[in-house]
C-alpha positions in Angstrom: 26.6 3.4 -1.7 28.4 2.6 1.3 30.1 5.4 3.7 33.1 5.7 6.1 33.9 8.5 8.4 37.4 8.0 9.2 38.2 10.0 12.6 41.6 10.5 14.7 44.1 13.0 16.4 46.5 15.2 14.5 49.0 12.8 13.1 47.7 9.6 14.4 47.5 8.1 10.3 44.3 9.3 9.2 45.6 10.0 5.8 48.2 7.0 5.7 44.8 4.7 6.4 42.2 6.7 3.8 45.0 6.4 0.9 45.5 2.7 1.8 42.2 2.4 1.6 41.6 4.1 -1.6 44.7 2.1 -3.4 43.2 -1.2 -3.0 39.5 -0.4 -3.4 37.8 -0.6 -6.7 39.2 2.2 -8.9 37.0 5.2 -9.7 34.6 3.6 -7.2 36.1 5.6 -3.9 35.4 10.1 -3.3 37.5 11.6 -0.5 35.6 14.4 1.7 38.1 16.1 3.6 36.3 17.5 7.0 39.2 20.2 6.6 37.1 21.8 3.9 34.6 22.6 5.8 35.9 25.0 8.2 33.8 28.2 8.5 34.4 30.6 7.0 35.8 33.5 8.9 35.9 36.8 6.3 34.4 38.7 8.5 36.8 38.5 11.6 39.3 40.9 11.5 42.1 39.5 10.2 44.4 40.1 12.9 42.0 37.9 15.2 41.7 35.1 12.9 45.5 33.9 14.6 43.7 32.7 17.3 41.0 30.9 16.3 40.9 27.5 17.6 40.5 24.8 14.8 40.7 21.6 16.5 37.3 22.7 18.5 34.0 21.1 16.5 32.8 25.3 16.8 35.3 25.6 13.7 33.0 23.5 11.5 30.4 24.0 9.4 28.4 20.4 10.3 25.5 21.6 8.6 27.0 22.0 5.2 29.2 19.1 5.3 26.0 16.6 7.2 23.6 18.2 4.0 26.6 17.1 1.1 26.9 13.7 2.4 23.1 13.4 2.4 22.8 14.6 -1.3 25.6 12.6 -2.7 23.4 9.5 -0.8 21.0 11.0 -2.9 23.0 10.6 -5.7 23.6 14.2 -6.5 26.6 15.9 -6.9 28.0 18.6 -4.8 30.3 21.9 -5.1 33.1 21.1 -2.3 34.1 24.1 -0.6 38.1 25.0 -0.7 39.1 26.5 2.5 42.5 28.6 2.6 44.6 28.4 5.5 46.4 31.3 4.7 43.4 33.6 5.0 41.3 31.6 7.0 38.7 32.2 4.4 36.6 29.9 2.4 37.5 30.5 -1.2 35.1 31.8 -4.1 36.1 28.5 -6.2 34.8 25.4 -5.3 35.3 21.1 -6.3 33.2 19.2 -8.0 32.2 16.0 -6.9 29.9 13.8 -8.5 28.2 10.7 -6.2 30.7 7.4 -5.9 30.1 3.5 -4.6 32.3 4.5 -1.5 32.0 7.7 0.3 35.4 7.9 2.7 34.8 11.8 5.0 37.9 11.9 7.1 38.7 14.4 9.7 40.3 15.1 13.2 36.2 14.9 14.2 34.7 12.9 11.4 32.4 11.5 13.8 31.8 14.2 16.6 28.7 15.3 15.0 24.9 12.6 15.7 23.7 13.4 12.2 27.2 13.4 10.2 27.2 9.7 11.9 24.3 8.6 11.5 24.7 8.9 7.6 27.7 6.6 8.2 28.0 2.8 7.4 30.9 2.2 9.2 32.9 4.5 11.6 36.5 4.0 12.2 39.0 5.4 14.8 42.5 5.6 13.8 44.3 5.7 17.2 48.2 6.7 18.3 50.1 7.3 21.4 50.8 11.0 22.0 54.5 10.4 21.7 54.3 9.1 18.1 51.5 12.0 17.2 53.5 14.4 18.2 56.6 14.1 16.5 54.4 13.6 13.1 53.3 16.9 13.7 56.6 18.7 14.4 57.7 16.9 11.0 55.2 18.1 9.2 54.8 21.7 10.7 58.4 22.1 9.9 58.6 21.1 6.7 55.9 22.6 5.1 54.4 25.1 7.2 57.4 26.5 7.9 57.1 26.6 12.0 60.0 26.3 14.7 60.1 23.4 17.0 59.6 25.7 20.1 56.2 27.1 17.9 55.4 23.5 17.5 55.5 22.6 20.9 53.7 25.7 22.2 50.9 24.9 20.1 50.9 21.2 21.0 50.8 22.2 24.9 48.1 25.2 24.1 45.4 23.9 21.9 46.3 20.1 20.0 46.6 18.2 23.4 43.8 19.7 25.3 41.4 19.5 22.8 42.3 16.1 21.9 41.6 14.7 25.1 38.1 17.2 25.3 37.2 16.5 22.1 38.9 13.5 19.5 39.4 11.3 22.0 36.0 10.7 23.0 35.0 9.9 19.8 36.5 6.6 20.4 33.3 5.4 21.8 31.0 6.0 18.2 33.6 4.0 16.2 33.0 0.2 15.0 36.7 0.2 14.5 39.8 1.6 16.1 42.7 1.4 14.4 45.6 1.2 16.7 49.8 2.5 14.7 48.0 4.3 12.5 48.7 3.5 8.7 51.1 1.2 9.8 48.5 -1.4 11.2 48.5 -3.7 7.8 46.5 -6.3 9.4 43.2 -4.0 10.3 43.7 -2.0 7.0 43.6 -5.7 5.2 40.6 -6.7 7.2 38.8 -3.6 6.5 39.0 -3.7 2.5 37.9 -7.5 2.9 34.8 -6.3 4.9 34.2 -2.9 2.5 34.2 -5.1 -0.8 31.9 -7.9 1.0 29.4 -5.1 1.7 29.6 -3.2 -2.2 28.9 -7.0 -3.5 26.0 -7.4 -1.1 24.9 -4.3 -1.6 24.6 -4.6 -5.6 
Protein backbone atom coordinates (compact mmCIF):
# COMPACT_ATOMS: atom_id res chain seq x y z
CA UNK A 1 0.00 0.00 0.00
CA UNK A 2 1.38 3.14 -0.72
CA UNK A 3 -0.07 6.66 0.54
CA UNK A 4 -0.22 10.35 -0.58
CA UNK A 5 -1.46 13.31 1.32
CA UNK A 6 -2.09 15.83 -1.20
CA UNK A 7 -2.11 19.43 0.60
CA UNK A 8 -2.67 23.12 -0.78
CA UNK A 9 -4.76 26.50 -0.47
CA UNK A 10 -8.30 26.94 -1.53
CA UNK A 11 -8.21 26.79 -5.17
CA UNK A 12 -4.59 26.19 -5.75
CA UNK A 13 -5.57 22.56 -7.94
CA UNK A 14 -5.76 20.11 -5.36
CA UNK A 15 -8.55 18.41 -6.96
CA UNK A 16 -7.38 19.08 -10.75
CA UNK A 17 -3.91 17.16 -9.36
CA UNK A 18 -5.75 14.12 -7.22
CA UNK A 19 -8.17 13.44 -10.44
CA UNK A 20 -5.06 13.45 -12.71
CA UNK A 21 -3.64 11.34 -10.59
CA UNK A 22 -6.38 8.96 -10.28
CA UNK A 23 -7.00 8.86 -14.32
CA UNK A 24 -3.67 7.46 -15.09
CA UNK A 25 -3.12 5.25 -12.14
CA UNK A 26 -4.02 1.59 -12.19
CA UNK A 27 -7.83 1.37 -12.23
CA UNK A 28 -9.60 0.17 -9.08
CA UNK A 29 -6.19 0.34 -7.45
CA UNK A 30 -6.53 4.28 -6.25
CA UNK A 31 -9.39 5.42 -2.80
CA UNK A 32 -9.84 9.20 -2.40
CA UNK A 33 -10.08 10.42 1.45
CA UNK A 34 -11.42 13.80 1.32
CA UNK A 35 -9.99 15.77 4.64
CA UNK A 36 -13.35 17.76 4.04
CA UNK A 37 -15.14 14.88 5.59
CA UNK A 38 -13.75 15.05 8.54
CA UNK A 39 -14.87 18.20 9.87
CA UNK A 40 -16.31 17.99 13.48
CA UNK A 41 -19.15 17.75 14.00
CA UNK A 42 -20.87 20.80 15.37
CA UNK A 43 -24.78 19.58 16.42
CA UNK A 44 -24.47 20.86 19.39
CA UNK A 45 -23.63 24.63 18.67
CA UNK A 46 -26.47 26.59 18.26
CA UNK A 47 -27.20 26.78 14.95
CA UNK A 48 -27.16 30.42 14.56
CA UNK A 49 -23.38 30.28 15.82
CA UNK A 50 -22.32 27.65 13.57
CA UNK A 51 -22.00 30.92 10.66
CA UNK A 52 -18.98 31.69 12.21
CA UNK A 53 -17.10 28.95 12.66
CA UNK A 54 -13.76 29.05 11.08
CA UNK A 55 -13.12 25.97 8.78
CA UNK A 56 -9.83 26.63 7.27
CA UNK A 57 -8.29 26.51 11.11
CA UNK A 58 -6.78 22.72 11.73
CA UNK A 59 -9.34 23.16 15.26
CA UNK A 60 -12.18 22.35 12.63
CA UNK A 61 -10.85 18.81 12.18
CA UNK A 62 -11.35 15.69 13.68
CA UNK A 63 -7.39 14.47 13.19
CA UNK A 64 -8.01 11.75 15.42
CA UNK A 65 -10.67 10.03 13.46
CA UNK A 66 -9.29 10.72 10.15
CA UNK A 67 -5.14 9.76 11.52
CA UNK A 68 -7.08 6.24 13.09
CA UNK A 69 -8.95 5.44 9.36
CA UNK A 70 -5.86 5.80 7.44
CA UNK A 71 -4.06 3.57 9.98
CA UNK A 72 -6.78 0.78 9.67
CA UNK A 73 -7.09 0.85 5.93
CA UNK A 74 -2.93 0.27 6.35
CA UNK A 75 -4.18 -2.46 8.21
CA UNK A 76 -6.15 -3.51 5.53
CA UNK A 77 -9.47 -2.93 7.08
CA UNK A 78 -12.21 -1.12 5.77
CA UNK A 79 -13.72 2.03 7.15
CA UNK A 80 -17.24 3.91 7.47
CA UNK A 81 -16.32 7.56 5.91
CA UNK A 82 -18.07 10.11 7.62
CA UNK A 83 -20.36 12.52 5.24
CA UNK A 84 -20.22 16.02 6.54
CA UNK A 85 -23.06 18.55 5.46
CA UNK A 86 -22.26 21.97 4.79
CA UNK A 87 -25.58 23.14 5.01
CA UNK A 88 -25.98 22.10 8.65
CA UNK A 89 -22.58 22.01 9.58
CA UNK A 90 -23.40 18.55 10.98
CA UNK A 91 -21.85 15.29 10.42
CA UNK A 92 -24.57 13.13 8.87
CA UNK A 93 -26.13 9.85 10.37
CA UNK A 94 -25.12 7.91 6.93
CA UNK A 95 -21.76 7.17 6.22
CA UNK A 96 -19.23 5.70 2.93
CA UNK A 97 -17.82 2.63 2.72
CA UNK A 98 -14.46 2.19 1.83
CA UNK A 99 -12.71 -0.89 1.59
CA UNK A 100 -8.53 -0.86 1.78
CA UNK A 101 -6.83 0.02 -1.94
CA UNK A 102 -2.96 -0.26 -3.44
CA UNK A 103 -3.04 3.69 -3.32
CA UNK A 104 -4.31 5.72 -0.58
CA UNK A 105 -4.59 9.58 -2.01
CA UNK A 106 -6.12 11.96 1.52
CA UNK A 107 -6.30 15.39 0.16
CA UNK A 108 -7.15 18.46 1.96
CA UNK A 109 -6.50 22.30 2.51
CA UNK A 110 -4.23 20.67 5.57
CA UNK A 111 -3.62 17.16 4.49
CA UNK A 112 -0.33 17.32 6.08
CA UNK A 113 -0.67 19.81 9.17
CA UNK A 114 -1.09 17.03 11.51
CA UNK A 115 2.72 14.75 12.81
CA UNK A 116 0.80 11.51 12.94
CA UNK A 117 -1.58 12.03 9.74
CA UNK A 118 2.06 12.40 8.10
CA UNK A 119 3.85 10.20 9.43
CA UNK A 120 1.44 7.46 7.92
CA UNK A 121 2.27 9.08 4.53
CA UNK A 122 4.62 7.72 1.82
CA UNK A 123 4.94 10.66 -0.05
CA UNK A 124 3.69 14.25 0.76
CA UNK A 125 2.89 16.68 -1.85
CA UNK A 126 2.23 20.49 -2.00
CA UNK A 127 0.17 21.77 -4.77
CA UNK A 128 1.21 25.47 -4.74
CA UNK A 129 -0.56 28.85 -6.59
CA UNK A 130 -0.10 32.55 -6.44
CA UNK A 131 -2.87 34.28 -4.54
CA UNK A 132 -4.07 36.03 -7.64
CA UNK A 133 -4.85 32.83 -9.49
CA UNK A 134 -6.41 31.18 -6.09
CA UNK A 135 -8.48 33.69 -5.66
CA UNK A 136 -10.35 34.12 -8.67
CA UNK A 137 -10.89 29.98 -8.59
CA UNK A 138 -12.72 30.66 -5.58
CA UNK A 139 -14.98 33.55 -6.56
CA UNK A 140 -15.87 31.10 -9.65
CA UNK A 141 -16.68 28.59 -7.72
CA UNK A 142 -18.46 30.33 -4.79
CA UNK A 143 -20.57 31.87 -7.36
CA UNK A 144 -21.61 29.25 -9.18
CA UNK A 145 -22.52 26.82 -6.92
CA UNK A 146 -22.74 28.21 -3.62
CA UNK A 147 -24.62 30.81 -4.66
CA UNK A 148 -22.44 33.84 -3.00
CA UNK A 149 -21.91 37.52 -4.27
CA UNK A 150 -18.47 38.70 -5.32
CA UNK A 151 -18.43 41.38 -2.56
CA UNK A 152 -19.29 38.04 0.03
CA UNK A 153 -16.46 36.37 -1.75
CA UNK A 154 -14.09 38.96 -1.16
CA UNK A 155 -15.01 39.66 2.39
CA UNK A 156 -14.43 36.18 3.29
CA UNK A 157 -11.18 36.04 1.29
CA UNK A 158 -9.86 39.16 3.30
CA UNK A 159 -11.47 37.76 6.72
CA UNK A 160 -10.58 34.18 7.12
CA UNK A 161 -9.05 32.27 3.57
CA UNK A 162 -5.98 34.69 3.36
CA UNK A 163 -5.04 34.85 6.94
CA UNK A 164 -5.22 31.52 7.70
CA UNK A 165 -3.44 30.46 4.66
CA UNK A 166 -0.49 32.23 5.33
CA UNK A 167 -0.90 30.97 9.47
CA UNK A 168 -1.70 27.78 8.58
CA UNK A 169 -1.43 26.09 4.70
CA UNK A 170 1.35 27.70 3.85
CA UNK A 171 3.69 26.41 6.19
CA UNK A 172 3.00 23.20 5.37
CA UNK A 173 5.19 23.72 2.50
CA UNK A 174 8.13 22.60 4.53
CA UNK A 175 6.67 18.69 5.29
CA UNK A 176 6.15 18.14 1.52
CA UNK A 177 8.67 15.94 -0.74
CA UNK A 178 6.94 17.71 -3.60
CA UNK A 179 5.45 21.11 -4.38
CA UNK A 180 3.59 21.41 -7.18
CA UNK A 181 3.81 24.81 -8.51
CA UNK A 182 0.13 25.97 -11.42
CA UNK A 183 -1.64 23.65 -9.88
CA UNK A 184 -3.33 20.95 -12.16
CA UNK A 185 -1.96 22.60 -14.86
CA UNK A 186 1.75 21.59 -14.15
CA UNK A 187 1.76 18.29 -16.71
CA UNK A 188 5.32 17.90 -16.31
CA UNK A 189 5.33 17.19 -12.24
CA UNK A 190 1.94 15.41 -12.54
CA UNK A 191 3.82 13.00 -15.34
CA UNK A 192 6.79 12.66 -13.10
CA UNK A 193 4.78 11.80 -10.18
CA UNK A 194 2.69 8.75 -11.69
CA UNK A 195 6.15 7.51 -13.12
CA UNK A 196 7.57 7.58 -9.46
CA UNK A 197 3.96 6.14 -7.76
CA UNK A 198 3.86 3.04 -10.30
CA UNK A 199 7.84 2.46 -9.68
CA UNK A 200 7.12 2.24 -5.95
CA UNK A 201 3.55 -0.29 -6.35
CA UNK A 202 5.99 -2.61 -8.63
CA UNK A 203 8.69 -2.46 -5.94
CA UNK A 204 6.49 -2.78 -3.49
CA UNK A 205 4.77 -6.14 -4.72
Amino acid sequence: MFIIGIAGGTGSGKTTVVRKLTERLPKGEVVVIPQDSYYKDSSHVPVEERQFINFDHPDAFDWPLLAKHISLLKQGQPIEQPVYSYITCTRQPETIHIEPKDIIIVEGIMALSDKKLREQMDLKIFVDADADDRLIRVISRDIVERGRTTEAVMERYQRVLKPMHQQFIEPCKRYADVIIPQGGHNNAAINMLVKFIKQQMRENK
